[in-house]
N, CA, C and O atoms as a GROMACS GRO file, in nm:
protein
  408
    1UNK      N    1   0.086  -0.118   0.000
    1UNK     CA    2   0.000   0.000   0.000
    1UNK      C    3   0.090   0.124   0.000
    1UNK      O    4   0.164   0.166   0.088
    2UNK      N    5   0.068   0.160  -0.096
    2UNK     CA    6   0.166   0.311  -0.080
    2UNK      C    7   0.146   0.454   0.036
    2UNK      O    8   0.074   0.410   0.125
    3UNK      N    9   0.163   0.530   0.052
    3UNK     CA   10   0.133   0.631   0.170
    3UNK      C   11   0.018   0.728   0.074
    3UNK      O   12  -0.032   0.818   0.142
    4UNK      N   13  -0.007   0.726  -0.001
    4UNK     CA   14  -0.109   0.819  -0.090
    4UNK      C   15  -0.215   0.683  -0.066
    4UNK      O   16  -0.327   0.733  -0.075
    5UNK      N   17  -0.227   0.579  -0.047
    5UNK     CA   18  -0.382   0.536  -0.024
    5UNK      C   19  -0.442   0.546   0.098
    5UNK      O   20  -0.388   0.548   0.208
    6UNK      N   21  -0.559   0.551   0.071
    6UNK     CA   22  -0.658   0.514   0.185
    6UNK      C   23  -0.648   0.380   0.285
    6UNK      O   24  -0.607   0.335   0.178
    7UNK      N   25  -0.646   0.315   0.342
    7UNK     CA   26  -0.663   0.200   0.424
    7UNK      C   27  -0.790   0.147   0.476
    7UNK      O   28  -0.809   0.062   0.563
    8UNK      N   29  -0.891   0.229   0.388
    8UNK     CA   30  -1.027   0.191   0.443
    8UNK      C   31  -1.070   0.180   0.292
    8UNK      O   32  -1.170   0.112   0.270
    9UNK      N   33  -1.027   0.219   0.219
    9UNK     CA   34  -1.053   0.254   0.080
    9UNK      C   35  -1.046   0.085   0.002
    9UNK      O   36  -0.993  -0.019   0.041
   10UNK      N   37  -1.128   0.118  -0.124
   10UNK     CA   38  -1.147   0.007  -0.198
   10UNK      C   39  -1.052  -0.026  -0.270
   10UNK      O   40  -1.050  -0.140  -0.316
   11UNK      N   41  -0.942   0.074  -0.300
   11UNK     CA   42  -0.857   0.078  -0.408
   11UNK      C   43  -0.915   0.121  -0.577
   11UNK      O   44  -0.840   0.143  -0.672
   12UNK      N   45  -1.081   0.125  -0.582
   12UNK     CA   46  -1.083   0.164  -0.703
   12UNK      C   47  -1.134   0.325  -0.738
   12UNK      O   48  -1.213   0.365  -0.652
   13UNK      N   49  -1.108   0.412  -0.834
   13UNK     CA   50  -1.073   0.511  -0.871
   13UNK      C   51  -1.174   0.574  -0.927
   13UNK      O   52  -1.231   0.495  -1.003
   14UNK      N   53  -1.248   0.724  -0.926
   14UNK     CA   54  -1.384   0.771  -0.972
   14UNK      C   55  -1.304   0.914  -1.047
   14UNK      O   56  -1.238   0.997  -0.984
   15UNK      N   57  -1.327   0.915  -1.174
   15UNK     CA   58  -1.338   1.059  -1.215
   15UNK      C   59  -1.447   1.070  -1.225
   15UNK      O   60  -1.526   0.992  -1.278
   16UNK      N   61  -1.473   1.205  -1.157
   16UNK     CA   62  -1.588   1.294  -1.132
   16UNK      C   63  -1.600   1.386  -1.191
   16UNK      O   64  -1.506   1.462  -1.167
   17UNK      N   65  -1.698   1.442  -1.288
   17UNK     CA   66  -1.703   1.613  -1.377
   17UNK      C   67  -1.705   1.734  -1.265
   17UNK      O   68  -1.770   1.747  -1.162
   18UNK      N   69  -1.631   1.795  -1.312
   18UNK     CA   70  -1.619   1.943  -1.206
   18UNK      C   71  -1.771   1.993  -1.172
   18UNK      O   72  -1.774   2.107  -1.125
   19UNK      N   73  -1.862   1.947  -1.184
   19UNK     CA   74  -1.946   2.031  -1.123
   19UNK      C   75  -1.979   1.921  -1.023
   19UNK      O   76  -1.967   1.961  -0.907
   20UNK      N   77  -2.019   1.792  -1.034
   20UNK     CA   78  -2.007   1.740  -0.918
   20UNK      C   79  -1.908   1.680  -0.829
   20UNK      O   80  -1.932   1.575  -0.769
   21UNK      N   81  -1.793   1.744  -0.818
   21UNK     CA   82  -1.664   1.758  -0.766
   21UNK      C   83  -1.740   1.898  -0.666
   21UNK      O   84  -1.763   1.895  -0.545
   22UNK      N   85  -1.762   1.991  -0.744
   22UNK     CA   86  -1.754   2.102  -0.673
   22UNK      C   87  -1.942   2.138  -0.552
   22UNK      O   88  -1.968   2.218  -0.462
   23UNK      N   89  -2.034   2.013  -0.630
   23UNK     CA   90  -2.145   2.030  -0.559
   23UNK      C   91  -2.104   1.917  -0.408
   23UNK      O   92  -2.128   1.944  -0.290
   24UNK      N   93  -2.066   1.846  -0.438
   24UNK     CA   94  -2.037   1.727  -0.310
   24UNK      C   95  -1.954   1.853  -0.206
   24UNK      O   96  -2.006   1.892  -0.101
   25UNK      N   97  -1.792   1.916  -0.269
   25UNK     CA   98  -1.752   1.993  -0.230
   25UNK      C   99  -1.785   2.128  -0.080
   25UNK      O  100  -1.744   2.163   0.031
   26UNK      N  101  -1.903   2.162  -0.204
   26UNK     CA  102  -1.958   2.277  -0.098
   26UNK      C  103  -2.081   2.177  -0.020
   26UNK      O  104  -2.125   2.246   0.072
   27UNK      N  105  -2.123   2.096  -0.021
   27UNK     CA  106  -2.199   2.021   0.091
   27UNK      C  107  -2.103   1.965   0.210
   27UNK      O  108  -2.150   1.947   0.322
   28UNK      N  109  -1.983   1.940   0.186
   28UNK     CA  110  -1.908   1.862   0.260
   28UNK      C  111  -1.877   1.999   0.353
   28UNK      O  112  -1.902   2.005   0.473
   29UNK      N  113  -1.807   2.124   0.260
   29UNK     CA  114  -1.805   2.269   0.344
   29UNK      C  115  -1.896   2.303   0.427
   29UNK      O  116  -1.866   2.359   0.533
   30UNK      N  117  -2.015   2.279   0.396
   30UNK     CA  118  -2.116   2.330   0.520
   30UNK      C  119  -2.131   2.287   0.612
   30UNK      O  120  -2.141   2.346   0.720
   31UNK      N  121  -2.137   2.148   0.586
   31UNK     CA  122  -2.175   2.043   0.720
   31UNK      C  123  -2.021   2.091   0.798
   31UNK      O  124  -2.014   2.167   0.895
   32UNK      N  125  -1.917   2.031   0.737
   32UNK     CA  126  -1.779   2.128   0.826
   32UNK      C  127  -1.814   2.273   0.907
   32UNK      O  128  -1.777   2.293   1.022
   33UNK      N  129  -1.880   2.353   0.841
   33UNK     CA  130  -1.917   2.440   0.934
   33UNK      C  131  -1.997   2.446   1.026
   33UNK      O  132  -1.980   2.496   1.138
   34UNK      N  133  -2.100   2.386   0.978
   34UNK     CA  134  -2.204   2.353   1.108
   34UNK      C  135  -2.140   2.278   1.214
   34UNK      O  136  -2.174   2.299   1.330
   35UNK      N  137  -2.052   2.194   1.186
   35UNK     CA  138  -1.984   2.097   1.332
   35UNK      C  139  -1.904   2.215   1.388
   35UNK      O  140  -1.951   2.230   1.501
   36UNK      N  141  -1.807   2.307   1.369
   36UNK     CA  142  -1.746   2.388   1.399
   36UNK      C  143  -1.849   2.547   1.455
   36UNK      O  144  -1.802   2.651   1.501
   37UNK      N  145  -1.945   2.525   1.439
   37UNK     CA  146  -2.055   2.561   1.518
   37UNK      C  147  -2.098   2.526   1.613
   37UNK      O  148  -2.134   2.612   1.693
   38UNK      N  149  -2.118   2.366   1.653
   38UNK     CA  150  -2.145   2.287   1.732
   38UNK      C  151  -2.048   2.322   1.821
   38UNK      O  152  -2.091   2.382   1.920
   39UNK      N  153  -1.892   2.295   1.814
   39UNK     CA  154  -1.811   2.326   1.871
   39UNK      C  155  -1.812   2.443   1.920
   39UNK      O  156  -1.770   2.427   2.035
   40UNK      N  157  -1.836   2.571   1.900
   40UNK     CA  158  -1.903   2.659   1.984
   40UNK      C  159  -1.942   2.671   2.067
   40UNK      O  160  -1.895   2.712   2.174
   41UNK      N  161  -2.100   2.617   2.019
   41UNK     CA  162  -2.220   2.578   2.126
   41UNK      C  163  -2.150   2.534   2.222
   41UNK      O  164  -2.136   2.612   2.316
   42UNK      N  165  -2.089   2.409   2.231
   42UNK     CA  166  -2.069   2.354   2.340
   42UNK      C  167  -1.960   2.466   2.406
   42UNK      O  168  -2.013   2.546   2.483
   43UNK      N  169  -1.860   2.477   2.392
   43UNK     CA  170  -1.755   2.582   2.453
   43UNK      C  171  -1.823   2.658   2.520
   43UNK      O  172  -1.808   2.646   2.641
   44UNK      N  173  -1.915   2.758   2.476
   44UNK     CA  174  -1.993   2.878   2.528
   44UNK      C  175  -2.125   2.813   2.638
   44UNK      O  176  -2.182   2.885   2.720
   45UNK      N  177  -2.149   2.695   2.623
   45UNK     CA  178  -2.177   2.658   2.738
   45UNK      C  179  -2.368   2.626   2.671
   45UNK      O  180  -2.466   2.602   2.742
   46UNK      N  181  -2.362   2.635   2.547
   46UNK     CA  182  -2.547   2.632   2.488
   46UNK      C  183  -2.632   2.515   2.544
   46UNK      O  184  -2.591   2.399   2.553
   47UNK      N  185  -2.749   2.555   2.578
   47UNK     CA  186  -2.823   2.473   2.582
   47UNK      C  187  -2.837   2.356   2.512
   47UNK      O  188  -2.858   2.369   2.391
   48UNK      N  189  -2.831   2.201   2.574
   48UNK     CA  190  -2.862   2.090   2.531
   48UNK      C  191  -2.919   2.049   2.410
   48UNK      O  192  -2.874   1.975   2.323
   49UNK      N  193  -3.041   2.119   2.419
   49UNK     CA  194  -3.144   2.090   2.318
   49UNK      C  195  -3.093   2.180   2.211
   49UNK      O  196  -3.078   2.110   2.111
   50UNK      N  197  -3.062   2.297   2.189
   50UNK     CA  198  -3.014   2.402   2.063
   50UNK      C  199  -2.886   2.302   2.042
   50UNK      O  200  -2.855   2.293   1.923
   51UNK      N  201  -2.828   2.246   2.106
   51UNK     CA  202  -2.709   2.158   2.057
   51UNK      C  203  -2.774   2.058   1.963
   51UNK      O  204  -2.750   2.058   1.842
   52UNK      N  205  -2.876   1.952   2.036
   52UNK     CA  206  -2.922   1.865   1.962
   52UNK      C  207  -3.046   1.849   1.872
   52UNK      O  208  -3.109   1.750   1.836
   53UNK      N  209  -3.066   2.040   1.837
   53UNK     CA  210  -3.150   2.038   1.690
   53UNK      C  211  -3.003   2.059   1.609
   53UNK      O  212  -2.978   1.990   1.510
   54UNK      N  213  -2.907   2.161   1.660
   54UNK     CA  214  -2.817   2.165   1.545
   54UNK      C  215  -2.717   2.008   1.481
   54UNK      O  216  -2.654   2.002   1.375
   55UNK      N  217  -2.729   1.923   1.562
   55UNK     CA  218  -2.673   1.860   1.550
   55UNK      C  219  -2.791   1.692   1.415
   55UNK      O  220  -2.764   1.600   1.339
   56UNK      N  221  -2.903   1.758   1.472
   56UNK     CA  222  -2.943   1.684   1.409
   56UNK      C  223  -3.005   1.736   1.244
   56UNK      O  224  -3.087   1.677   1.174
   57UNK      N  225  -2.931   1.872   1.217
   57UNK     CA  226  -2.949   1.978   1.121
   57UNK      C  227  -2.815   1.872   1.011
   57UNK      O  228  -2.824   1.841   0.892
   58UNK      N  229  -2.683   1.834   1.128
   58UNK     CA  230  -2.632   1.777   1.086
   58UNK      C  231  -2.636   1.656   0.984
   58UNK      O  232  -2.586   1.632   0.874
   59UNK      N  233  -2.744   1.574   1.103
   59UNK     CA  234  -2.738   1.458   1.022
   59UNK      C  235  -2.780   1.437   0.912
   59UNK      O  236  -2.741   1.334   0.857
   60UNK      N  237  -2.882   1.535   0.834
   60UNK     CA  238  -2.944   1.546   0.731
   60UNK      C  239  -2.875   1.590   0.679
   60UNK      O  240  -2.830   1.518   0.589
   61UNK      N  241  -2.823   1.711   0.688
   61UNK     CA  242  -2.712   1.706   0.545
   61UNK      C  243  -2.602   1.637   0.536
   61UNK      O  244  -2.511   1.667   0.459
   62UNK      N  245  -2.600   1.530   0.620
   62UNK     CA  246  -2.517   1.436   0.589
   62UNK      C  247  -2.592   1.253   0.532
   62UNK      O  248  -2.526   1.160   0.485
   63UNK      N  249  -2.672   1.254   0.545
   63UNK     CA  250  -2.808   1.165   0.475
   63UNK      C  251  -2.834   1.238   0.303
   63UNK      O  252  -2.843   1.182   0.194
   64UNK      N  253  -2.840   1.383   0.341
   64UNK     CA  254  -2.893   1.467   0.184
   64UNK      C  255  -2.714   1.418   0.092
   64UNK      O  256  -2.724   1.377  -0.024
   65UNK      N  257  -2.622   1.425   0.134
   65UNK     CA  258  -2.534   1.430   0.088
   65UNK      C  259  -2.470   1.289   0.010
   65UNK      O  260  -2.410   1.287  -0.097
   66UNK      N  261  -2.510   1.153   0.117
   66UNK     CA  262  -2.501   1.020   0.063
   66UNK      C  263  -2.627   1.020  -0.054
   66UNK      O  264  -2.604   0.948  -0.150
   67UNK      N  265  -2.734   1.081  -0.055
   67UNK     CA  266  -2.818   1.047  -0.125
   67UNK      C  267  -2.780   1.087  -0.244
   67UNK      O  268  -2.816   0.996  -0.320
   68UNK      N  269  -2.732   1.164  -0.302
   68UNK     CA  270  -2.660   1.285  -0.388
   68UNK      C  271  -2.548   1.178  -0.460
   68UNK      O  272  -2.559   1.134  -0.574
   69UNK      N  273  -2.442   1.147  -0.369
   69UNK     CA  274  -2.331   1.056  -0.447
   69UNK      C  275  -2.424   0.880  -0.436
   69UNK      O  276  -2.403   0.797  -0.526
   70UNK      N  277  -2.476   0.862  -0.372
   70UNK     CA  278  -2.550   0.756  -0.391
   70UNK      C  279  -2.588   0.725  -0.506
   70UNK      O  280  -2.560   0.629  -0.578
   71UNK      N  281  -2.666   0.828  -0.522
   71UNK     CA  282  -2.763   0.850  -0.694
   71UNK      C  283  -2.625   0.853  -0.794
   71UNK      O  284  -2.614   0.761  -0.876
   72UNK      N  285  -2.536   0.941  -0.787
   72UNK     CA  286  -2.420   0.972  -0.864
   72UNK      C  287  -2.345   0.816  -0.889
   72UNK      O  288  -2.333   0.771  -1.003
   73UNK      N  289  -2.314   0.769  -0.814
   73UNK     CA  290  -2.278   0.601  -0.824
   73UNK      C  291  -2.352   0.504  -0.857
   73UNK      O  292  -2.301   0.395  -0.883
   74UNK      N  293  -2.448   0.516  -0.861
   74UNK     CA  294  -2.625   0.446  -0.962
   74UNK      C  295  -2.609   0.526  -1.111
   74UNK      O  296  -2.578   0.468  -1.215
   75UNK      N  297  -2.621   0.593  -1.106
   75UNK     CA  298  -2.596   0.624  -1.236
   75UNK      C  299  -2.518   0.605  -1.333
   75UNK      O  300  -2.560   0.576  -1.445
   76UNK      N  301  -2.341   0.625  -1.290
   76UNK     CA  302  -2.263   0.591  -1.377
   76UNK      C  303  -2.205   0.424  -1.339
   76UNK      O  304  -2.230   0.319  -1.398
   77UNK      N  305  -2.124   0.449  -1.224
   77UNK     CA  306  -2.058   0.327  -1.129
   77UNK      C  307  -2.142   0.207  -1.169
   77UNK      O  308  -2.083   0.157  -1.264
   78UNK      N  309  -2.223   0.156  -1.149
   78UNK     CA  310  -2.309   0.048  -1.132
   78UNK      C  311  -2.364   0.013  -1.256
   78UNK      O  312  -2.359  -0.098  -1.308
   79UNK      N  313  -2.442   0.158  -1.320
   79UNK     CA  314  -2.488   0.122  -1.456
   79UNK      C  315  -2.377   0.064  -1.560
   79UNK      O  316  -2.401  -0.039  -1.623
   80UNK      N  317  -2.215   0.160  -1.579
   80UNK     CA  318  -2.144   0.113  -1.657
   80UNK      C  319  -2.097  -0.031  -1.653
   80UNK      O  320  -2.071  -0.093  -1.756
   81UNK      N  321  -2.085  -0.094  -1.504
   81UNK     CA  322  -2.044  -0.197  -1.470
   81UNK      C  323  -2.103  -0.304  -1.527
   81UNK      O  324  -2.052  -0.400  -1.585
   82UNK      N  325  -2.268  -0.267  -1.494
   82UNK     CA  326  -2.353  -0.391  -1.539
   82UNK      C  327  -2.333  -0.408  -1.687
   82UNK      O  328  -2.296  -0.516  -1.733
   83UNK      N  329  -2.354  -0.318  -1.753
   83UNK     CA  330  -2.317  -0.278  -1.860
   83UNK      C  331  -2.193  -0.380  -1.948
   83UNK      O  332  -2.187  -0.446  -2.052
   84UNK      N  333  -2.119  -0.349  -1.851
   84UNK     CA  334  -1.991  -0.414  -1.896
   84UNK      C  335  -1.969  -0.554  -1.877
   84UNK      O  336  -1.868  -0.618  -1.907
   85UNK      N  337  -2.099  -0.604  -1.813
   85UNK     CA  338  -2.136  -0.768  -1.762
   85UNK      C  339  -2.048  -0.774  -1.581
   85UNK      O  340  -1.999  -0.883  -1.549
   86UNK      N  341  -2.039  -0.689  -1.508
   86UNK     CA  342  -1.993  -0.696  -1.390
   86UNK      C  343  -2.106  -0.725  -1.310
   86UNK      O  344  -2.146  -0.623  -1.254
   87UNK      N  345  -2.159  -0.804  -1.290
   87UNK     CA  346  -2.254  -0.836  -1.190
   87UNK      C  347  -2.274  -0.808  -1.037
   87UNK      O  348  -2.373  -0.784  -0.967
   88UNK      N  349  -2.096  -0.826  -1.007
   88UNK     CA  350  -2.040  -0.822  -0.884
   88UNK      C  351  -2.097  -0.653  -0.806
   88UNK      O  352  -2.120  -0.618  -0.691
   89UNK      N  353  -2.100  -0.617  -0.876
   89UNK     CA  354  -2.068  -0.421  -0.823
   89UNK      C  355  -2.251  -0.432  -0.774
   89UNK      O  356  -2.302  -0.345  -0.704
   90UNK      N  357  -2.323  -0.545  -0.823
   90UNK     CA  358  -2.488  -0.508  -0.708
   90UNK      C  359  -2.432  -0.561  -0.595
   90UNK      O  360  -2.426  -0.479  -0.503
   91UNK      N  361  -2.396  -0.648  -0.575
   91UNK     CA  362  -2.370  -0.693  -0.433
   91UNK      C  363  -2.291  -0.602  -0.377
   91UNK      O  364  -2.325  -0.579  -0.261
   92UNK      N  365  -2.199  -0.540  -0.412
   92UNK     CA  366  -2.135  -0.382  -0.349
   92UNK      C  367  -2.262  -0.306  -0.325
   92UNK      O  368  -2.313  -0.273  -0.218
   93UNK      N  369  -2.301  -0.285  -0.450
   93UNK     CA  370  -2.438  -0.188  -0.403
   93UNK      C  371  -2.509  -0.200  -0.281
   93UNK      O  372  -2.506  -0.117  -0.191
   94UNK      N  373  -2.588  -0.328  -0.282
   94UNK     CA  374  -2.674  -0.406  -0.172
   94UNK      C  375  -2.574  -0.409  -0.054
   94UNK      O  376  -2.636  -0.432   0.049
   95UNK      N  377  -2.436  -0.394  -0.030
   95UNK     CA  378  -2.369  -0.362   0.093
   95UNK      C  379  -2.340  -0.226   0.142
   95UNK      O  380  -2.342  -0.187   0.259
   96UNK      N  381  -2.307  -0.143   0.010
   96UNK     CA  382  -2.346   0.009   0.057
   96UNK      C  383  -2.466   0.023   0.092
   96UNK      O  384  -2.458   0.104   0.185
   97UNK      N  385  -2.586  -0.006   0.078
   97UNK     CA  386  -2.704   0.046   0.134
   97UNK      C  387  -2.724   0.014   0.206
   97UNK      O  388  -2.767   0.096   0.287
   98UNK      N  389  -2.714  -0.117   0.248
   98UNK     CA  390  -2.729  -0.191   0.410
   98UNK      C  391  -2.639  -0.097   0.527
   98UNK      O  392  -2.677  -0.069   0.641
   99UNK      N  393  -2.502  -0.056   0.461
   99UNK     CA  394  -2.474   0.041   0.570
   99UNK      C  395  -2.556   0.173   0.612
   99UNK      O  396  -2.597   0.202   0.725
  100UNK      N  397  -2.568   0.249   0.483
  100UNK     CA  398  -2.586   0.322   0.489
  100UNK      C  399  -2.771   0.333   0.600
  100UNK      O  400  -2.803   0.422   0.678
  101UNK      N  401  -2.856   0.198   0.560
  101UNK     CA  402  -2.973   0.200   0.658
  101UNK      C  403  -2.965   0.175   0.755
  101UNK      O  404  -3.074   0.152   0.807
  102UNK      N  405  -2.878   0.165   0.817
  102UNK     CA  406  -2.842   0.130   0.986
  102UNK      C  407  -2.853   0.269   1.055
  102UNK      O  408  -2.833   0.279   1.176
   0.00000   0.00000   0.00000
């Protein structure tokens, strides 16, 4: 494994078109901000509950965000595969979603 991979990573490789490079991008930026908000809250001492609507402001754009590359990997990932007679990449599928519904 070289020091440029992941260790959680699949090893396989996605070019992505710059606009959804740059829409995942600024979703990933916000939710970063909102946690660094959170971090605030808590420091300054906020109420419980204003913690745990913001936090659960979180989880949705982090649900809105899998749904987004979800769809994006149904579309090309999976379709080209089958496509290509790879059968294998539903059973990836059917294991990404099982995580992802937990």
């Amino acid at each position: 494994m070289s020091t440029n991979e992941c260790p959680h990573c699949s090893g396989k490789h996605k070019d992505r078109e710059a606009s959804e490079i740059k829409d995942l991008m600024n979703r990933l930026k916000r939710i970063e901000g909102q946690i660094r908000g959170v971090e605030g809250m808590l420091e300054s001492g906020a109420y419980c509950t204003d913690i745990l609507t913001q936090v659960s402001a979180i989880t949705s754009a982090l649900n809105s965000f899998n749904k987004v590359l979800l769809a994006n990997h149904i579309k090309t990932c999976v379709a080209d595969n089958i496509r290509q007679g790879n059968d294998e990449v539903i059973d990836e599928l059917v294991s990404v979603i099982q995580k992802l519904s937990k």
